[in-house]
N, C-alpha and C positions, 0 to 999 in steps of 0.2 A: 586072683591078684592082678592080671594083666586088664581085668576089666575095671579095679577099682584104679590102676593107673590110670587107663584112660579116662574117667571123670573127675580126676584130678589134675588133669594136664591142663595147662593154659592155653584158651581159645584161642590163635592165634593163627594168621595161616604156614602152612607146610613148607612152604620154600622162602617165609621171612628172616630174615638174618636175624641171629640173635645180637641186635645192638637195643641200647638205648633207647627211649620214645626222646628223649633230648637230641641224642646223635641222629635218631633219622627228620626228623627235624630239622636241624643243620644242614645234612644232606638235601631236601629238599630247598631250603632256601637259597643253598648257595648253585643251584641251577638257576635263579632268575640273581645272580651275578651280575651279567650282562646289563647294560641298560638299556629297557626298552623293550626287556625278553618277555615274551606272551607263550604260554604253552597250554596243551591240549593235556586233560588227564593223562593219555596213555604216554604223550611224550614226555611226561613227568616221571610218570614209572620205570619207562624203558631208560631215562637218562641217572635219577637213581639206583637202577637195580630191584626198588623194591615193588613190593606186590601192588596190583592195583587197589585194593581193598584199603592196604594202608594206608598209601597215598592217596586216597578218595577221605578217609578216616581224620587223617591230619591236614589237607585242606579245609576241610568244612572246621576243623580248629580253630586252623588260622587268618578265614573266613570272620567268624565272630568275632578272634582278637583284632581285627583290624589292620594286618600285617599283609595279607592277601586279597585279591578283590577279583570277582569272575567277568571277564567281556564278553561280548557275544565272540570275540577270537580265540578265549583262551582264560588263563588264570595270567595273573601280575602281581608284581607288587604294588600294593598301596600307595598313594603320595605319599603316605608318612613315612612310612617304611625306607623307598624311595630316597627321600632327603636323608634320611637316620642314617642312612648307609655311603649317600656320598659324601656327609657332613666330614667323616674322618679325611677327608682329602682336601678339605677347606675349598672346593669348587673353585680349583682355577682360574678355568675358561668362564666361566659367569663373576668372576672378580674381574676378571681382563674386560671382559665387555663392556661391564655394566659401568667401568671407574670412569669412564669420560664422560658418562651421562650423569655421574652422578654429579661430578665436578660441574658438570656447565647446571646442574639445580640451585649446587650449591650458590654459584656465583651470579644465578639473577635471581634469587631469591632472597640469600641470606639465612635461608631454614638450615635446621639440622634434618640429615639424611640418610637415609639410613636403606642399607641392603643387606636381607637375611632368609632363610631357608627355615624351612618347619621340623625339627627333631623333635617327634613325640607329640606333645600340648606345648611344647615351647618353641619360640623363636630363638634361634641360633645368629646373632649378630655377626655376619662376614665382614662388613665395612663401614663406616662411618664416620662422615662429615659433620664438624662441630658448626651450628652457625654462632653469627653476632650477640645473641641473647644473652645475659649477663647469667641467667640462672637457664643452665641447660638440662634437658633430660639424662636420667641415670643410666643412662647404657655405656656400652664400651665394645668392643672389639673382641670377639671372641666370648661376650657374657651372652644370656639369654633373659627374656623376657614370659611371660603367659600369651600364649598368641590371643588368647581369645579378648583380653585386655588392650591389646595394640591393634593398628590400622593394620602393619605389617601383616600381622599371624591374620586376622582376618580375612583379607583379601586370599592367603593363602585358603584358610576354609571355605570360604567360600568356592572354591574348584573342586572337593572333596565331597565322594556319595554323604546322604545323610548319615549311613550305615558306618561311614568312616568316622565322624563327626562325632556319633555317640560311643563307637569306641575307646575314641580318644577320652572321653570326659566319661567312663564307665563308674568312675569312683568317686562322682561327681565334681564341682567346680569353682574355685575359689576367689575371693573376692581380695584386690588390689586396693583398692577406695570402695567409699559411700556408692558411687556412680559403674561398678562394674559390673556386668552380665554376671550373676551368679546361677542359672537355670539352663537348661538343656531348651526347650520350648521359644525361648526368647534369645538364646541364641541363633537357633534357627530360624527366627523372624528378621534377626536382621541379617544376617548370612543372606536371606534372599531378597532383603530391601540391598547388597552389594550387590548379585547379579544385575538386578533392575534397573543398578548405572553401571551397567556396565563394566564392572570388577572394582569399579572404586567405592574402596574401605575410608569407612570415616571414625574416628575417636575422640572423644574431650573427655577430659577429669576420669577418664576409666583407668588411667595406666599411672600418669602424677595429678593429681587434682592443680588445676589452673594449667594443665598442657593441651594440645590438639594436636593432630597429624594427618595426614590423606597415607593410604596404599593401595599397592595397585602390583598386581601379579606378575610375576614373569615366567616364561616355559623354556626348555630346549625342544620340545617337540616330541622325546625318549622317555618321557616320566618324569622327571626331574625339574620341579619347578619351586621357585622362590618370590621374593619380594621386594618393592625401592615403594619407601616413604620419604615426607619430605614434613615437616615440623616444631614446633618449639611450644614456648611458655605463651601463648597469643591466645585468642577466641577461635572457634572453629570456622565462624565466619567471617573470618579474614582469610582463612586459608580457601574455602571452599570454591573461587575465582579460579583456583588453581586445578581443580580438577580436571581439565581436558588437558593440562598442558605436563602434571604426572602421566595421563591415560599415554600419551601417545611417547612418551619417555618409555616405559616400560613395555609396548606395543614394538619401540624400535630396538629396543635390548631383547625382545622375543625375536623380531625379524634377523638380528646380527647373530643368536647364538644358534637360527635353524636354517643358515645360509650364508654362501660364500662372505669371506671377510673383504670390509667395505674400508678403504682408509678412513683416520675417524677426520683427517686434517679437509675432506670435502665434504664433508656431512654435518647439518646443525639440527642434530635430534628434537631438542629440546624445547627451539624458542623459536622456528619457523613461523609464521604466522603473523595474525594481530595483534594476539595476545604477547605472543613473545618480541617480536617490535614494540610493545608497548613495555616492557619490561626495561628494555635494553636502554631506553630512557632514561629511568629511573636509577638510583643510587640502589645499592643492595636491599638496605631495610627501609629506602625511600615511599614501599607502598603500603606499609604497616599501618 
Protein backbone atom coordinates (compact mmCIF):
# COMPACT_ATOMS: atom_id res chain seq x y z
CA UNK A 1 0.00 0.00 0.00
CA UNK A 2 2.64 2.58 0.97
CA UNK A 3 4.49 1.85 -2.35
CA UNK A 4 1.27 2.28 -4.48
CA UNK A 5 0.90 5.78 -2.51
CA UNK A 6 4.11 6.72 -3.49
CA UNK A 7 3.30 6.36 -7.34
CA UNK A 8 0.39 8.17 -6.92
CA UNK A 9 1.75 11.06 -5.25
CA UNK A 10 2.21 14.17 -7.14
CA UNK A 11 5.73 14.99 -8.44
CA UNK A 12 6.41 17.90 -6.83
CA UNK A 13 9.13 18.97 -4.67
CA UNK A 14 9.43 18.12 -0.84
CA UNK A 15 9.56 21.44 0.84
CA UNK A 16 6.97 23.30 -1.90
CA UNK A 17 4.18 24.85 -0.26
CA UNK A 18 1.04 23.60 -0.98
CA UNK A 19 -0.47 26.78 -2.82
CA UNK A 20 -1.75 27.44 -6.00
CA UNK A 21 0.38 27.40 -9.40
CA UNK A 22 -1.90 30.82 -9.72
CA UNK A 23 -0.69 32.00 -6.01
CA UNK A 24 2.92 31.27 -6.54
CA UNK A 25 2.67 33.01 -9.58
CA UNK A 26 1.57 36.15 -7.85
CA UNK A 27 4.09 35.49 -5.38
CA UNK A 28 6.72 35.74 -7.90
CA UNK A 29 5.66 38.69 -9.70
CA UNK A 30 5.02 40.77 -6.98
CA UNK A 31 8.86 40.62 -6.15
CA UNK A 32 9.71 42.57 -9.32
CA UNK A 33 7.12 45.24 -7.58
CA UNK A 34 9.69 47.54 -7.43
CA UNK A 35 10.63 49.46 -10.58
CA UNK A 36 13.44 48.61 -12.25
CA UNK A 37 14.03 45.23 -10.03
CA UNK A 38 16.33 42.73 -11.91
CA UNK A 39 16.89 39.44 -10.14
CA UNK A 40 18.98 36.45 -10.13
CA UNK A 41 17.14 32.78 -10.04
CA UNK A 42 18.13 32.05 -6.55
CA UNK A 43 17.30 35.67 -5.40
CA UNK A 44 13.80 34.92 -6.72
CA UNK A 45 13.49 31.71 -4.68
CA UNK A 46 15.11 32.97 -1.58
CA UNK A 47 12.69 36.08 -1.76
CA UNK A 48 9.52 33.79 -2.53
CA UNK A 49 10.27 31.16 -0.30
CA UNK A 50 9.70 28.75 -2.94
CA UNK A 51 11.78 25.97 -4.33
CA UNK A 52 14.30 26.75 -6.96
CA UNK A 53 12.94 24.11 -9.31
CA UNK A 54 9.70 26.02 -9.24
CA UNK A 55 10.72 29.17 -9.74
CA UNK A 56 13.10 28.10 -12.51
CA UNK A 57 9.44 26.10 -13.75
CA UNK A 58 7.34 29.22 -13.86
CA UNK A 59 9.89 31.72 -15.09
CA UNK A 60 10.45 29.95 -18.35
CA UNK A 61 6.27 30.25 -18.23
CA UNK A 62 6.40 33.49 -17.93
CA UNK A 63 9.21 33.75 -20.31
CA UNK A 64 7.04 32.61 -23.37
CA UNK A 65 3.92 34.51 -22.05
CA UNK A 66 5.78 37.73 -22.48
CA UNK A 67 5.41 38.92 -18.91
CA UNK A 68 9.08 38.25 -18.09
CA UNK A 69 12.18 38.81 -20.06
CA UNK A 70 15.95 37.36 -19.00
CA UNK A 71 19.12 40.12 -18.98
CA UNK A 72 22.35 39.20 -18.99
CA UNK A 73 21.83 40.83 -15.02
CA UNK A 74 18.90 38.89 -14.17
CA UNK A 75 15.07 38.18 -14.90
CA UNK A 76 12.53 41.53 -15.27
CA UNK A 77 9.65 42.42 -16.19
CA UNK A 78 8.81 42.95 -19.57
CA UNK A 79 7.96 46.51 -21.17
CA UNK A 80 4.69 45.43 -21.40
CA UNK A 81 4.15 43.97 -18.33
CA UNK A 82 6.02 47.20 -16.98
CA UNK A 83 3.56 49.73 -18.37
CA UNK A 84 0.37 47.17 -17.48
CA UNK A 85 1.32 47.65 -13.94
CA UNK A 86 2.08 51.21 -13.67
CA UNK A 87 -0.88 52.16 -15.99
CA UNK A 88 -3.19 51.71 -12.56
CA UNK A 89 -1.59 54.70 -11.17
CA UNK A 90 -2.20 56.92 -14.41
CA UNK A 91 1.88 57.68 -14.44
CA UNK A 92 2.00 60.87 -12.62
CA UNK A 93 5.55 61.92 -12.90
CA UNK A 94 5.60 61.30 -16.89
CA UNK A 95 2.11 63.34 -17.05
CA UNK A 96 3.91 66.09 -15.04
CA UNK A 97 6.88 66.09 -17.43
CA UNK A 98 5.72 65.37 -20.56
CA UNK A 99 2.53 68.35 -20.24
CA UNK A 100 4.71 71.19 -21.12
CA UNK A 101 6.10 69.59 -24.02
CA UNK A 102 3.44 68.58 -25.06
CA UNK A 103 1.62 71.96 -24.84
CA UNK A 104 4.48 73.84 -26.58
CA UNK A 105 3.70 70.94 -29.80
CA UNK A 106 0.57 71.61 -29.52
CA UNK A 107 0.94 75.41 -30.06
CA UNK A 108 3.66 75.47 -32.94
CA UNK A 109 2.08 73.03 -34.66
CA UNK A 110 -1.55 72.88 -34.31
CA UNK A 111 -1.56 68.89 -34.48
CA UNK A 112 -3.27 66.72 -32.12
CA UNK A 113 -1.09 65.14 -29.43
CA UNK A 114 -1.04 62.71 -27.79
CA UNK A 115 0.92 61.00 -24.73
CA UNK A 116 0.37 57.25 -23.88
CA UNK A 117 2.00 53.98 -22.48
CA UNK A 118 1.53 50.34 -23.82
CA UNK A 119 -1.04 47.97 -21.71
CA UNK A 120 -0.80 44.66 -23.36
CA UNK A 121 -1.32 45.24 -27.58
CA UNK A 122 -2.99 48.46 -26.74
CA UNK A 123 -2.07 51.98 -26.19
CA UNK A 124 -3.44 53.53 -23.03
CA UNK A 125 -4.20 57.21 -23.77
CA UNK A 126 -2.65 59.45 -20.66
CA UNK A 127 -3.08 62.94 -22.22
CA UNK A 128 -4.29 64.61 -25.12
CA UNK A 129 -4.10 67.68 -26.94
CA UNK A 130 -7.11 68.54 -29.46
CA UNK A 131 -5.56 70.49 -32.58
CA UNK A 132 -7.40 72.95 -35.07
CA UNK A 133 -8.51 70.21 -37.50
CA UNK A 134 -12.26 70.25 -37.95
CA UNK A 135 -12.53 66.30 -38.10
CA UNK A 136 -10.16 65.05 -35.30
CA UNK A 137 -8.93 61.61 -34.32
CA UNK A 138 -11.12 59.34 -32.13
CA UNK A 139 -9.16 59.08 -29.17
CA UNK A 140 -9.86 60.43 -25.76
CA UNK A 141 -8.23 60.34 -22.41
CA UNK A 142 -8.04 57.52 -20.68
CA UNK A 143 -9.52 55.27 -23.99
CA UNK A 144 -7.05 52.91 -25.82
CA UNK A 145 -6.05 52.30 -29.21
CA UNK A 146 -4.21 48.85 -31.14
CA UNK A 147 -0.51 49.95 -30.75
CA UNK A 148 0.46 48.22 -33.58
CA UNK A 149 -2.02 50.57 -35.77
CA UNK A 150 -0.75 54.08 -34.22
CA UNK A 151 2.61 55.84 -34.51
CA UNK A 152 2.29 55.91 -30.53
CA UNK A 153 2.22 51.98 -29.78
CA UNK A 154 4.78 51.61 -32.52
CA UNK A 155 7.48 53.52 -31.40
CA UNK A 156 6.67 51.86 -28.34
CA UNK A 157 7.36 48.33 -30.02
CA UNK A 158 9.78 49.25 -31.42
CA UNK A 159 12.05 49.17 -27.84
CA UNK A 160 10.62 45.62 -27.26
CA UNK A 161 12.71 42.11 -27.78
CA UNK A 162 11.15 40.46 -30.91
CA UNK A 163 10.40 37.63 -28.34
CA UNK A 164 8.11 40.33 -26.77
CA UNK A 165 6.53 41.46 -30.03
CA UNK A 166 5.27 38.06 -30.83
CA UNK A 167 3.97 37.52 -27.49
CA UNK A 168 1.98 40.18 -27.58
CA UNK A 169 0.23 39.30 -30.99
CA UNK A 170 0.33 35.40 -29.99
CA UNK A 171 -3.34 35.12 -31.07
CA UNK A 172 -2.62 36.97 -34.07
CA UNK A 173 -3.49 40.71 -35.30
CA UNK A 174 -6.32 42.67 -36.26
CA UNK A 175 -6.93 44.98 -38.81
CA UNK A 176 -8.34 48.70 -38.17
CA UNK A 177 -8.63 49.83 -42.16
CA UNK A 178 -7.65 48.54 -45.53
CA UNK A 179 -4.02 50.03 -44.64
CA UNK A 180 -3.24 48.12 -41.34
CA UNK A 181 -0.34 45.85 -40.53
CA UNK A 182 -2.30 42.56 -40.25
CA UNK A 183 0.97 39.94 -40.01
CA UNK A 184 3.56 39.28 -37.38
CA UNK A 185 6.65 39.45 -40.44
CA UNK A 186 5.65 42.86 -41.60
CA UNK A 187 5.34 44.09 -38.58
CA UNK A 188 8.54 43.50 -37.70
CA UNK A 189 9.85 45.08 -40.92
CA UNK A 190 8.65 48.14 -40.05
CA UNK A 191 9.41 48.01 -36.27
CA UNK A 192 13.01 47.95 -37.66
CA UNK A 193 12.65 50.50 -40.54
CA UNK A 194 11.62 52.81 -36.74
CA UNK A 195 14.89 51.94 -35.18
CA UNK A 196 16.68 52.94 -38.45
CA UNK A 197 15.29 56.67 -37.73
CA UNK A 198 15.98 56.56 -34.87
CA UNK A 199 12.71 55.64 -32.73
CA UNK A 200 10.42 57.67 -34.99
CA UNK A 201 7.22 55.89 -35.70
CA UNK A 202 5.25 56.79 -38.63
CA UNK A 203 1.46 56.08 -39.60
CA UNK A 204 -1.32 57.05 -42.36
CA UNK A 205 -4.73 55.45 -43.01
CA UNK A 206 -3.64 52.57 -40.47
CA UNK A 207 -5.37 53.87 -37.52
CA UNK A 208 -8.59 56.40 -39.33
CA UNK A 209 -8.19 56.31 -43.04
CA UNK A 210 -7.20 60.01 -44.41
CA UNK A 211 -5.22 60.60 -40.74
CA UNK A 212 -1.26 60.60 -40.21
CA UNK A 213 0.89 61.05 -37.06
CA UNK A 214 4.81 60.85 -36.13
CA UNK A 215 5.85 58.84 -32.38
CA UNK A 216 8.48 58.80 -30.82
CA UNK A 217 9.31 56.98 -27.31
CA UNK A 218 10.03 57.96 -24.06
CA UNK A 219 11.92 56.14 -21.06
CA UNK A 220 12.50 56.79 -17.19
CA UNK A 221 15.54 54.87 -17.35
CA UNK A 222 13.70 51.90 -14.56
CA UNK A 223 11.60 50.11 -17.15
CA UNK A 224 8.88 52.07 -17.75
CA UNK A 225 8.56 53.67 -20.98
CA UNK A 226 5.81 55.38 -23.02
CA UNK A 227 4.99 57.70 -25.93
CA UNK A 228 4.21 61.54 -27.45
CA UNK A 229 2.84 61.78 -31.05
CA UNK A 230 1.80 64.77 -32.64
CA UNK A 231 -1.10 64.44 -35.73
CA UNK A 232 -4.38 64.87 -37.37
CA UNK A 233 -6.54 64.42 -40.57
CA UNK A 234 -3.25 65.73 -43.09
CA UNK A 235 -0.94 63.58 -45.44
CA UNK A 236 1.99 62.10 -43.83
CA UNK A 237 4.14 64.21 -45.68
CA UNK A 238 3.33 67.21 -44.39
CA UNK A 239 4.11 65.95 -41.13
CA UNK A 240 7.22 64.23 -41.74
CA UNK A 241 9.38 67.83 -41.65
CA UNK A 242 8.51 67.23 -38.25
CA UNK A 243 10.30 64.53 -37.26
CA UNK A 244 13.61 65.84 -35.66
CA UNK A 245 11.72 68.40 -33.96
CA UNK A 246 9.15 65.22 -32.04
CA UNK A 247 12.83 63.26 -31.76
CA UNK A 248 14.19 65.69 -29.48
CA UNK A 249 10.77 66.63 -27.67
CA UNK A 250 10.59 63.16 -26.36
CA UNK A 251 14.52 62.74 -25.99
CA UNK A 252 13.97 66.01 -23.54
CA UNK A 253 11.04 64.38 -21.69
CA UNK A 254 13.40 61.09 -21.28
CA UNK A 255 16.33 63.52 -20.18
CA UNK A 256 13.64 65.34 -17.46
CA UNK A 257 12.10 62.04 -16.11
CA UNK A 258 16.09 60.35 -15.59
CA UNK A 259 17.41 63.61 -13.85
CA UNK A 260 17.19 66.39 -11.62
CA UNK A 261 14.13 68.55 -12.18
CA UNK A 262 14.96 71.57 -14.69
CA UNK A 263 12.40 74.66 -14.23
CA UNK A 264 10.36 74.29 -17.39
CA UNK A 265 10.02 78.58 -17.38
CA UNK A 266 14.03 78.43 -18.74
CA UNK A 267 14.01 75.64 -21.01
CA UNK A 268 12.53 75.63 -24.84
CA UNK A 269 12.25 71.83 -25.49
CA UNK A 270 10.73 71.93 -28.33
CA UNK A 271 11.39 74.62 -30.89
CA UNK A 272 15.10 75.45 -30.30
CA UNK A 273 16.58 75.53 -33.38
CA UNK A 274 15.93 76.27 -37.18
CA UNK A 275 13.36 74.39 -37.50
CA UNK A 276 11.63 75.65 -34.52
CA UNK A 277 12.46 79.45 -35.20
CA UNK A 278 10.94 78.68 -38.28
CA UNK A 279 7.82 77.66 -36.73
CA UNK A 280 7.42 80.44 -34.49
CA UNK A 281 6.91 82.56 -37.48
CA UNK A 282 4.26 80.87 -38.67
CA UNK A 283 0.50 81.00 -37.60
CA UNK A 284 -0.35 77.59 -35.89
CA UNK A 285 -1.85 75.82 -38.97
CA UNK A 286 0.15 78.41 -41.14
CA UNK A 287 2.41 75.51 -42.55
CA UNK A 288 -0.17 73.08 -43.65
Amino acid sequence: MATQSKEQAPTTDATEPPVSMVARIALIMRVFDEPGARFRLDEVAVRTGLPRSTVHRILDQLLVTGWIQRRPDGYALSAGASAARHSLAEHPELRSVAAPVLNRLHLDTGLIVHLGVLVGADVLVLDRIAGRSPTGLPTRVGGRAPAHATALGKAMLAQMQAEEVDALYSTGISKRTPRTIADLPTLHQELGRVRARRGLAFEKDEFVLGASSLGAAVHDGDGLFGAISIGGMLPLDKLEPLGPLLLRAAAYITQRLAGPTVPTETVRPATDGILGRMLQTLPADGWV
